[in-house]
C-alpha positions in Angstrom: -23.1 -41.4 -14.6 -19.6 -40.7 -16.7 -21.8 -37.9 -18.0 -22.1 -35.9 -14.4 -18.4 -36.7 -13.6 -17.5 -34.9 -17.1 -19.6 -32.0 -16.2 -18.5 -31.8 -12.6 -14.9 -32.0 -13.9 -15.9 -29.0 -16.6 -17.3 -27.0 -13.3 -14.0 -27.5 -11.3 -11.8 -26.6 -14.3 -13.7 -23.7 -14.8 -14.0 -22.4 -10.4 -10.0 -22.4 -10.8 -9.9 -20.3 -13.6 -12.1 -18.0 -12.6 -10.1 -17.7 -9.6 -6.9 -17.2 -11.2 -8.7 -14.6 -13.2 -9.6 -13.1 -10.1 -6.8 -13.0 -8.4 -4.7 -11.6 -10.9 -7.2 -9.0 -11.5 -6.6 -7.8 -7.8 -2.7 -7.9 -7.8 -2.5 -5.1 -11.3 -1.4 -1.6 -10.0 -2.8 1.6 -11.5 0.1 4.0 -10.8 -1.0 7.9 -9.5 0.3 10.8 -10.9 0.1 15.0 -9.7 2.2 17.0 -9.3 2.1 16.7 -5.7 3.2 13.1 -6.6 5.9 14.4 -8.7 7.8 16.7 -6.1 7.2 14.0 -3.3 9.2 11.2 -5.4 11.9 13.9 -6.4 12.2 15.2 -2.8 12.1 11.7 -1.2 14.9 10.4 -3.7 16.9 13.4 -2.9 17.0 12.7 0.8 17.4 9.1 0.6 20.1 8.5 -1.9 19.8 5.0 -1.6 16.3 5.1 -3.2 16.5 3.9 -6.4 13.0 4.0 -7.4 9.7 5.1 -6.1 6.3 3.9 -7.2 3.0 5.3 -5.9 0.2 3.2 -6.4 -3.3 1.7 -5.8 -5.2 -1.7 -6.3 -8.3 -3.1 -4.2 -7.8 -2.6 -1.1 -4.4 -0.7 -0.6 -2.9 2.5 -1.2 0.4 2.0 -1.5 4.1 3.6 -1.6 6.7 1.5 -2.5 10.4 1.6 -2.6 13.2 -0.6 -4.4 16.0 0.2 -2.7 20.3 -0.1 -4.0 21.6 -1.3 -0.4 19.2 -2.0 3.0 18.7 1.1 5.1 19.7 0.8 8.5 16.9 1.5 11.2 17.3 4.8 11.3 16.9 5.6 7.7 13.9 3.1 8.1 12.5 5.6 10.6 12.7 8.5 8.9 11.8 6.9 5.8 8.9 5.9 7.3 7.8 8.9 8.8 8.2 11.0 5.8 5.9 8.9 4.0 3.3 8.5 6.2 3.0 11.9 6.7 3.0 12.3 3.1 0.4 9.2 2.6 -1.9 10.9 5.9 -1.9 14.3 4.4 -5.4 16.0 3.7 -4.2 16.9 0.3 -3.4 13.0 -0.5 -6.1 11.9 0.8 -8.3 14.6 -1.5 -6.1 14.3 -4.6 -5.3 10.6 -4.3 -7.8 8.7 -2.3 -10.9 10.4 -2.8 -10.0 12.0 -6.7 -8.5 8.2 -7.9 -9.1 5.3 -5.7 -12.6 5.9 -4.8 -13.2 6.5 -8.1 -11.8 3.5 -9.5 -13.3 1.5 -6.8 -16.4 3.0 -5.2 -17.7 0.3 -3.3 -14.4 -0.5 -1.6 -14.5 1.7 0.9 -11.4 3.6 2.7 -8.6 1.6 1.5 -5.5 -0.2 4.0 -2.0 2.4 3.6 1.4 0.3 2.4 4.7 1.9 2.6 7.0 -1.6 0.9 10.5 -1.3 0.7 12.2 -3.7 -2.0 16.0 -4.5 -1.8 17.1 -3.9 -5.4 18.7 -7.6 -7.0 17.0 -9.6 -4.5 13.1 -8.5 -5.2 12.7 -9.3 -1.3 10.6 -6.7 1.0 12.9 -6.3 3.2 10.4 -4.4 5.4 6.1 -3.3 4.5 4.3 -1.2 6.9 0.8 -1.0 6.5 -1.9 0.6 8.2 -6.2 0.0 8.0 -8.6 2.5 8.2 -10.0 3.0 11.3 -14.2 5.3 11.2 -14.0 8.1 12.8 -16.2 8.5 15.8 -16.4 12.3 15.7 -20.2 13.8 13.4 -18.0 16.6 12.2 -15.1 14.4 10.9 -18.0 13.6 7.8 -17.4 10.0 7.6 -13.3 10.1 7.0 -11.1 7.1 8.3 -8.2 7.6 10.6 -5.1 6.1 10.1 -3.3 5.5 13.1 -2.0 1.9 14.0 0.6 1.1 11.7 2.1 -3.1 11.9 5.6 -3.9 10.1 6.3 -6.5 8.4 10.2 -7.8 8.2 11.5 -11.2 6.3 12.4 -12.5 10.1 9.0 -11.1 11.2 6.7 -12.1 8.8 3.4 -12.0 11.6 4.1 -8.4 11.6 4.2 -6.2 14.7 2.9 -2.6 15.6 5.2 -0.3 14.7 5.9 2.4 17.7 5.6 5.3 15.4 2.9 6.8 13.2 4.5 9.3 11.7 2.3 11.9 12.4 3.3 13.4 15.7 7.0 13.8 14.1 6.8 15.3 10.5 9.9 16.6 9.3 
């Protein structure tokens, strides 16, 4: 009887550690790079002085832009912030050169991955606000297949549940 609780104890030892493994396989990064990359991080950094670092990024299931910020934006900023990059994010050439050319490479059974813009307040590693967005299939035969990204949800550190947020981004592109 000792013999089936040792082996039951082996099996339980060894489910955790194959989640762990698991889950920290699904939290590593693999950062993009193109030059359409390049002069979106130098533009953005421009514009938004308070920017002190801009990583574009994937890992199962998200796309994702993030921010670490030197002091919080005020809600404004936010919102233009935000639009820039989802236009940026929504843009045929990033979904061709980034999505299709990197992710869905990486990750071909995945599917159309969820879009993140995270912004990080510098000294206090808290997200002080993450928008994300998940695909949504496109009704339309002629579309080929290719997910929609409309409903975006924000995520604050006094709003953790999230809420839609009003804007997509598309309809006003700077």
């Amino acid at each position: 009887m000792s013999g089936i609780k040792h082996c039951s104890g082996i099996f339980y030892v060894m489910n955790i550690l194959a989640l762990v493994l698991f889950l920290t396989a699904c939290t590593s990064y693999t950062n993009v790079s193109s030059e359409e990359v390049k002069s979106f991080r130098q533009d953005i950094e421009q514009d938004f002085p308070a920017i002190q670092k801009t990583e574009i990024r994937y890992s199962t299931p998200r796309v994702e832009v993030a921010y670490t910020v030197k002091t919080e934006p005020d809600e404004e900023e936010i919102r233009r912030l935000f639009t820039r990059t989802t236009a940026f994010m929504t843009s045929p050439s990033f979904q061709s050169e980034i999505i299709d050319a990197q992710y869905r490479k990486k990750y071909p059974s995945w599917g159309d991955p969820e879009l993140a813009v995270t912004i990080t307040l510098r000294g206090k590693d808290i997200t002080a606000y993450q928008f994300t967005c998940k695909p949504e299939k496109s009704d339309s035969e002629s579309d080929s297949g290719n997910a929609t990204y409309a409903q975006w949800y924000v995520q604050t550190p006094d709003d953790t549940a999230g809420k839609p947020y009003p804007e997509s981004g598309m309809e006003n592109e700077e």
